[in-house]
N, C-alpha and C positions, 0 to 999 in steps of 0.2 A: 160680439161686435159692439158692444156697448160704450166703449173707448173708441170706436171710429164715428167720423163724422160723415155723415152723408150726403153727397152734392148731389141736388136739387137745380134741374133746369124749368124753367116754367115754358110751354108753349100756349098762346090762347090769343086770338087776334081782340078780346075785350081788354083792353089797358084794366077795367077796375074791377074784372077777375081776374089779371093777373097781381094786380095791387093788394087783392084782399088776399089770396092765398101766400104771397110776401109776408104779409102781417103777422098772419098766423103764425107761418115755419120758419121764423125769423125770432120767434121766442123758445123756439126746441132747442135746448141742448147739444143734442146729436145730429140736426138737420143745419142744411147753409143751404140759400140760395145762391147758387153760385152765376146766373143769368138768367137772360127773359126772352122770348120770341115772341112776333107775333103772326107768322104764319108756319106751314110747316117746312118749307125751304130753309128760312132763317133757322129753325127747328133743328136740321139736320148741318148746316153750315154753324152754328153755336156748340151743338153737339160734339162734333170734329175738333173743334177751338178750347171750347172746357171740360171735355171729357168725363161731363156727370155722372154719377152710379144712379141714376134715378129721373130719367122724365117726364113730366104730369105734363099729358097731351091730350088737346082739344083734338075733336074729328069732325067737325064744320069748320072751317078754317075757306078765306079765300084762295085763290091759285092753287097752291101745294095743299091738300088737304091732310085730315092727320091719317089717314090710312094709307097714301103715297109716300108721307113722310117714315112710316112704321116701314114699311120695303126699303127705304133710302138708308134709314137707320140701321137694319140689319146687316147692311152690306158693308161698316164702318169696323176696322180691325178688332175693337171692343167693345161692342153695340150696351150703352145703357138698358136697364131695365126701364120699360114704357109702362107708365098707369094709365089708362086712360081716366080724362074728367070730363063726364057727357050729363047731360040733361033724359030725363025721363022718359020723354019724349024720341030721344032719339035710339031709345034703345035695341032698335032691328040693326042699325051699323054699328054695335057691339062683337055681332060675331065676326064681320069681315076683318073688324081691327085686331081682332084676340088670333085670327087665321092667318093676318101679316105680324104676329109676331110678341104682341101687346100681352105683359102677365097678367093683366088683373084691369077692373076697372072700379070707380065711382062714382057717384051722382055729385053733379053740383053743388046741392044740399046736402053734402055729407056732414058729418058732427063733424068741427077739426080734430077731435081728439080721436076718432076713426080714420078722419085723414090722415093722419101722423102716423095710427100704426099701419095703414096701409103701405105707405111708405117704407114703411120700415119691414115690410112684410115681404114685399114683391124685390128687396133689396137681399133680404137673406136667402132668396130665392124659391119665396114660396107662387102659386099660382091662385089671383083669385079672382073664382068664379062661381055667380050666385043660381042659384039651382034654375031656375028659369031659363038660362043663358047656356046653361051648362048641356040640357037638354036640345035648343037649337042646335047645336054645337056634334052633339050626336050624332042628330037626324042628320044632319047633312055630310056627317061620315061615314052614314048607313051607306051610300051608296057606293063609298070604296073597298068594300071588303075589306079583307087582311086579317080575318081571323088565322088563316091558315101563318103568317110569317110569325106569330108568335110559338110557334113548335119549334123556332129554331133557335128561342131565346134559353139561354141555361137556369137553373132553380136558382144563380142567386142573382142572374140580369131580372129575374122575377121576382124577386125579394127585392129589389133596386126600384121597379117600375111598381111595385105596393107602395113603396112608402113615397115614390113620387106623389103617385097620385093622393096621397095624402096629404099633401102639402108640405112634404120636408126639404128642407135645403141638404145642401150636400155637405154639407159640417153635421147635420143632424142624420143621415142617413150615416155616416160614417163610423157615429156615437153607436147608433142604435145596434149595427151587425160590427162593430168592433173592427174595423178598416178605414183606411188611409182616406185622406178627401183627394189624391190624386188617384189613388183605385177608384173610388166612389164615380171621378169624371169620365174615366176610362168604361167604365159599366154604364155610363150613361151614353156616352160617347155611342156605346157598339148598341146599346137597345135602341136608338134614333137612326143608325144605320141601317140593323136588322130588320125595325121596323116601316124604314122608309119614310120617317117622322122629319118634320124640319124643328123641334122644339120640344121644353116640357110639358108646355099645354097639350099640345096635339098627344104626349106620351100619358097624358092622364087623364085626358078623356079616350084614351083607347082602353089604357087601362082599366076606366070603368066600365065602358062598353064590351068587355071583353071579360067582367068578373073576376080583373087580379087585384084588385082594389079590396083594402081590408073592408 
């Protein structure tokens, strides 16, 4: 992916964080800002209009907040991948955003040169979640079961949902067992059905929850 460019929407009702993170990914190579919001409505109505591979999204936002907006965004024929950019502080509304939908998040204070490969990360489709977050995230799936729906997943939907939860994209899951990236989506496709999963997040944190995690 190293020859594609990546479009970058910024969502953030502070104008000079959304100015400072321009700054930045406006000297990457392979990143383009391609717009700016400043709530999460405009968020999801920009989304629709520039169809970016990538939105770095606030979740205190006035009106539309960014976890309303992460639901609105799902519902769009080819939902961007969502970063979230949150402050330290707000870190308990990490898991609700990562449960509507969001692959990965950030701290305000991130290096940019972390930001960038984050960026670049949640774009190839990996999931990131920092062990702390990763454990809320758990707990509050303890209480759905579903150990049992994985008895109906086959050895290599299991060999699919390992290297998910490793954080492989679906160009590198394909490398690894030697298959197509349209087989690769179709086994992703059917372990989120069988699972009853709406996402690869929810599929890698079962995965770990459930010991098919390398």
């Amino acid at each position: 992916m190293a020859d594609k460019i990546i479009r970058v929407l910024l969502v953030d009702d502070h104008q000079v964080v959304r100015r400072g993170l321009r700054t930045f990914l406006e000297i990457q190579d392979d990143i383009e800002v391609v717009g700016e919001a400043a709530d999460g409505a405009e968020g999801v109505a920009r989304s629709e209009e520039l169809h970016p591979d990538v939105v770095l999204m606030d979740i205190k936002m006035p009106g539309t907040d960014g976890i309303e907006a992460l639901r609105k965004l799902r519902e769009l024929e080819n939902p961007a991948k969502v970063l979230i950019v949150t402050s330290f502080t707000e870190q308990r509304t990490v898991v609700p955003a990562l449960r509507a939908g969001a692959s990965g998040y950030v701290y305000k204070d991130v290096d940019p040169d972390a930001l960038a490969g984050a960026i670049r990360s949640v774009y190839a489709g990996h999931v990131l979640l920092q062990p702390e977050v990763a454990g809320a995230l758990l707990a509050q799936e303890d209480a759905g079961g579903g150990t049992g729906r994985g008895s109906t997943l086959t050895d290599r939907e299991r060999e699919v949902l390992g290297l998910i939860a490793d954080g492989r994209s679906n160009r590198e899951i394909a490398r690894a067992l030697v298959l197509s990236e349209k087989t690769v989506k179709t086994h992703v496709s059917n372990i989120l059905m069988k699972l009853d999963l709406s996402d690869r997040t929810q599929a890698a944190l079962w995965a770990v929850r459930h010991g098919v995690a390398g």
